[in-house]
N, C-alpha and C positions, 0 to 999 in steps of 0.2 A: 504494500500500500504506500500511496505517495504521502507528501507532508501534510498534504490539503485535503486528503480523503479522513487520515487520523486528525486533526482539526477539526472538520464536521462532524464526525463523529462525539469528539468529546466534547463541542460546543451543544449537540444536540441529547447527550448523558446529561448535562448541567441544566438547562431547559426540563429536561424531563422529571429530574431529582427536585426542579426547584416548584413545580409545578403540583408535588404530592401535597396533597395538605396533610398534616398528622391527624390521628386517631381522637374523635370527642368523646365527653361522657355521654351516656344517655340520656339521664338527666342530673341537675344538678347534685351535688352530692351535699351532704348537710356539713355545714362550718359553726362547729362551737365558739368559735372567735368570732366572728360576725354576729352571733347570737348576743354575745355578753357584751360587745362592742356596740349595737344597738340598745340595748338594754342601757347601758350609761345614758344613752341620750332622752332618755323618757324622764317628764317632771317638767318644769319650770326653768328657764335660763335668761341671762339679762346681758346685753352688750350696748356700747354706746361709742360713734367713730365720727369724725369730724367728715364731712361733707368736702367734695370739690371746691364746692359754691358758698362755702364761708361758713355754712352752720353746722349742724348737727344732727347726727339720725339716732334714736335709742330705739331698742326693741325688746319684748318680752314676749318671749316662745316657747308655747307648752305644746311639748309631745306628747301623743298617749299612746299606748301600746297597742292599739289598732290601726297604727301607719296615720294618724290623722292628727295634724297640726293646729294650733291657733296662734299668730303673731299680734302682739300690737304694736306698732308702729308711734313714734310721738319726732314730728319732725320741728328741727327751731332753725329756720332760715336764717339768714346773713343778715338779715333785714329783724331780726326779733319775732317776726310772724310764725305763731305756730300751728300746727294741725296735728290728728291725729287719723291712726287709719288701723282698721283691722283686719288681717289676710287667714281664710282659710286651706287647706288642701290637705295634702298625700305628703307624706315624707318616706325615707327608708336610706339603707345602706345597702352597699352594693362594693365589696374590696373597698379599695381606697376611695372612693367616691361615695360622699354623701347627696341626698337631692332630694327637689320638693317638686309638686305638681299644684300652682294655686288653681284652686277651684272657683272662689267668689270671695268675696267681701261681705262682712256684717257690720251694720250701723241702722242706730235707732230703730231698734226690733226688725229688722230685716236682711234675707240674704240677698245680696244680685251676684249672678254667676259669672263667670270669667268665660271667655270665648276661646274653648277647648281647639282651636284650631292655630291659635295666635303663640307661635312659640316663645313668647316672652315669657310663659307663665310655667316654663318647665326650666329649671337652673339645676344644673350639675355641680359640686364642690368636690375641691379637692381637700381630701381631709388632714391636716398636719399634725393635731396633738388633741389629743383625745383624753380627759382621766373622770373620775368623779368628779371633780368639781370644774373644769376647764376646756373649752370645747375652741380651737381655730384652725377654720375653713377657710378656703380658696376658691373662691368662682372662677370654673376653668374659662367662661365667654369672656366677662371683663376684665378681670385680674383682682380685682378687688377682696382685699383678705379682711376678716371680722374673726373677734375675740368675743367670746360669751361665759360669763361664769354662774354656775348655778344655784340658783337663789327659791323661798320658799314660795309654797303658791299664792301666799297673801300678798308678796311683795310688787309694790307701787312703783309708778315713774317718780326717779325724785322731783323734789321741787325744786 
């Protein structure tokens, strides 16, 4: 065989080798570490980060152990103006990656639902440090990284 017959050949081994995908599970197999690792995140948690725009975002975030979230929100603009907002949805763990699905919004006894088709409302984190009491995530879209520590479920925005 010539130089270029053994050449094609091995170019067309490495093609072929690279093209095998490996073997999956069936289904997924169950992780104790994942389990206990979600498990920290259920309760009550409190963070608070300064804003691009000069102010301020604080949040208070209760997880329950049926994958279902409640945030509030209490924003204090650059300008002193504040509002508050409340988000519900879907949370969970998945390996390194935390993430939430908001559903809707509740204010003054009512829900309005979020437009399951708008992918604003689905955010992936990356998760950095995780313990009982200290939770900091990574938003893989913006970059934007939040510290949360956990706090009782009485606990109020301060003043």
């Amino acid at each position: 065989m010539n130089k270029q017959c053994i050449s094609i050949i091995l170019i067309a081994l490495l093609i072929a080798g690279c093209t095998t995908a490996p073997a999956i599970y069936t289904a997924k197999p169950p992780d104790s570490s994942e389990d206990s690792r979600r498990s920290l995140l259920l309760g009550w948690w409190y963070g608070e980060a300064k804003t691009k725009e000069g102010g301020k975002r604080l949040q208070i975030t209760d997880r329950s152990v049926d994958g279902t979230f409640k945030v509030e929100f209490r924003i204090i603009e650059g300008s002193g103006k504040v509002w508050d907002q409340t988000e519900v949805g879907l949370w969970g763990i998945s390996g390194p990656v935390y993430f939430t699905i908001t559903k809707g919004w509740v204010g003054g006894g009512r829900f309005l639902p979020a437009d399951p088709t708008q992918a604003t409302f689905y955010d992936a984190y990356e998760i950095l440090e995780l313990s009982k009491d200290k939770f900091r995530y990574k938003h893989f879209a913006i970059g934007d990284e939040y510290t949360m520590k956990r706090v009782s479920d009485s606990f109020s925005f301060p003043e």
